[in-house]
C-alpha positions as CSV (number, residue, x, y, z in Angstrom):
1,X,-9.0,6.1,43.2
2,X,-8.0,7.0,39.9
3,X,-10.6,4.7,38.2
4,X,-13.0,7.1,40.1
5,X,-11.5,10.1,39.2
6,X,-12.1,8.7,35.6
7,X,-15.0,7.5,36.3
8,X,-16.2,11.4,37.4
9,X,-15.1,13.1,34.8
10,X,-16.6,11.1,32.0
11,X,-20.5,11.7,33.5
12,X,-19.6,15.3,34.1
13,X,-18.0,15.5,30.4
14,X,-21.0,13.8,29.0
15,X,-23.5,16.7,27.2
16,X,-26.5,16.7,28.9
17,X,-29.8,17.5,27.4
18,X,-32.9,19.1,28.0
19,X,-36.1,19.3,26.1
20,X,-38.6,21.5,24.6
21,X,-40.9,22.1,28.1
22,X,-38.2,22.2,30.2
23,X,-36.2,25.3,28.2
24,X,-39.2,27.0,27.8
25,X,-40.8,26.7,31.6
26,X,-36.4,28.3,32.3
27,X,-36.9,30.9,29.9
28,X,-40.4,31.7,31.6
29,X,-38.6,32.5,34.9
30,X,-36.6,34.8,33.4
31,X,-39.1,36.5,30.7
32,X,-42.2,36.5,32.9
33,X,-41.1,36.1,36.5
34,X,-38.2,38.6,36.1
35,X,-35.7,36.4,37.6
36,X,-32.1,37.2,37.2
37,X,-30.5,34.6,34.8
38,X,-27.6,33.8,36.4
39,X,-30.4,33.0,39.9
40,X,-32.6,30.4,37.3
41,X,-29.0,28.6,36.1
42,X,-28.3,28.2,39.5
43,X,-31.1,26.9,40.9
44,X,-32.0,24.6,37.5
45,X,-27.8,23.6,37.6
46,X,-27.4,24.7,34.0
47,X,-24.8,27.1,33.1
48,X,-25.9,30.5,32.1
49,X,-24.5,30.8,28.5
50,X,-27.1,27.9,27.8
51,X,-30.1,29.8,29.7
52,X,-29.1,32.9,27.5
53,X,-28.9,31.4,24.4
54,X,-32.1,29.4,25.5
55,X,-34.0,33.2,26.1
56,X,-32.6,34.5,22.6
57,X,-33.7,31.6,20.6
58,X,-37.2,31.9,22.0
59,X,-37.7,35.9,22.0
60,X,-36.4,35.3,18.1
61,X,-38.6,32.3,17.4
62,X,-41.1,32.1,19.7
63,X,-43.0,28.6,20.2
64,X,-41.5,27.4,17.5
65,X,-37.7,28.1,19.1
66,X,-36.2,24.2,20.6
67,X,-37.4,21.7,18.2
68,X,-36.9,18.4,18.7
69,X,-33.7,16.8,19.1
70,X,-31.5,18.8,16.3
71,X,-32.0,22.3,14.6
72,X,-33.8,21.4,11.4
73,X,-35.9,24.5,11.3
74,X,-32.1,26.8,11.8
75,X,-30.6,25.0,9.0
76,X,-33.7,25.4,7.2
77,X,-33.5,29.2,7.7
78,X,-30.1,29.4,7.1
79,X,-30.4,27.8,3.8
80,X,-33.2,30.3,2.7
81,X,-31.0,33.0,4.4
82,X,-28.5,31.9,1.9
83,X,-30.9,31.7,-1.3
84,X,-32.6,35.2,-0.9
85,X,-29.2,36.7,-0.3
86,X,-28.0,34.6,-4.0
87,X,-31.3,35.9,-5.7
88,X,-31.3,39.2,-4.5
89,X,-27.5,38.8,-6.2
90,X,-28.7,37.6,-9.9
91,X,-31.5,40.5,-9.4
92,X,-28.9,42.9,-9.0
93,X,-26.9,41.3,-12.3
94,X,-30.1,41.7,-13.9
95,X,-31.1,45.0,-13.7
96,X,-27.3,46.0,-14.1
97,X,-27.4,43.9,-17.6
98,X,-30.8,46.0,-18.5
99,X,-29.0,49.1,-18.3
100,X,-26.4,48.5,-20.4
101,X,-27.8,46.2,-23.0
102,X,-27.0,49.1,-24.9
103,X,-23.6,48.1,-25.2
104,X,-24.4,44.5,-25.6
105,X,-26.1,45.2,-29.0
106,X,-24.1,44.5,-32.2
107,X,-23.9,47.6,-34.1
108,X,-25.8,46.7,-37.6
109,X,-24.5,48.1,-40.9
């Protein structure tokens, strides 16, 4: 009996995944058919933090929202997140210096 027990917990422990069509015809229930959330997880038996995260990421992203079997296109974003938010930095250092180059100047004799 314990090996069962065991044996239980490990498939209901395993992560189950879903892909792109199957998130999207979820979210469609909610979006277009006006279904309470919490009524979709039910009846698809997925929890309903996943079916709200699953309507966020497509109302942000669209079609593009799911890819494939990781989140290249996130960590894609986040990087360029990251690299506007540096430049917009050294912009700002820029203009700052161009202000007072005044003071930067050697004072000729």
């Amino acid at each position: 009996m314990d090996m069962k027990l065991r044996e239980n917990k490990e498939r209901s422990m395993s992560r189950r995944k879903f892909n792109k069509e199957f998130k999207v015809a979820a979210v469609k229930l909610v979006l277009d058919d006006e279904l309470p959330v919490f009524q979709v997880a039910q009846q698809l038996s997925v929890h309903p933090n996943s079916l709200y995260r699953w309507v966020n990421e497509y109302e942000k992203y669209g079609e593009s929202a799911f890819p494939g079997n990781g989140s290249t296109i996130y960590d894609y974003q986040a990087t360029i997140h990251r690299l506007e938010r540096r430049n917009r930095e050294l912009e700002e250092e820029v203009e700052l210096l161009k202000k007072f180059k005044v003071f930067l100047r050697t004072k000729r004799a």
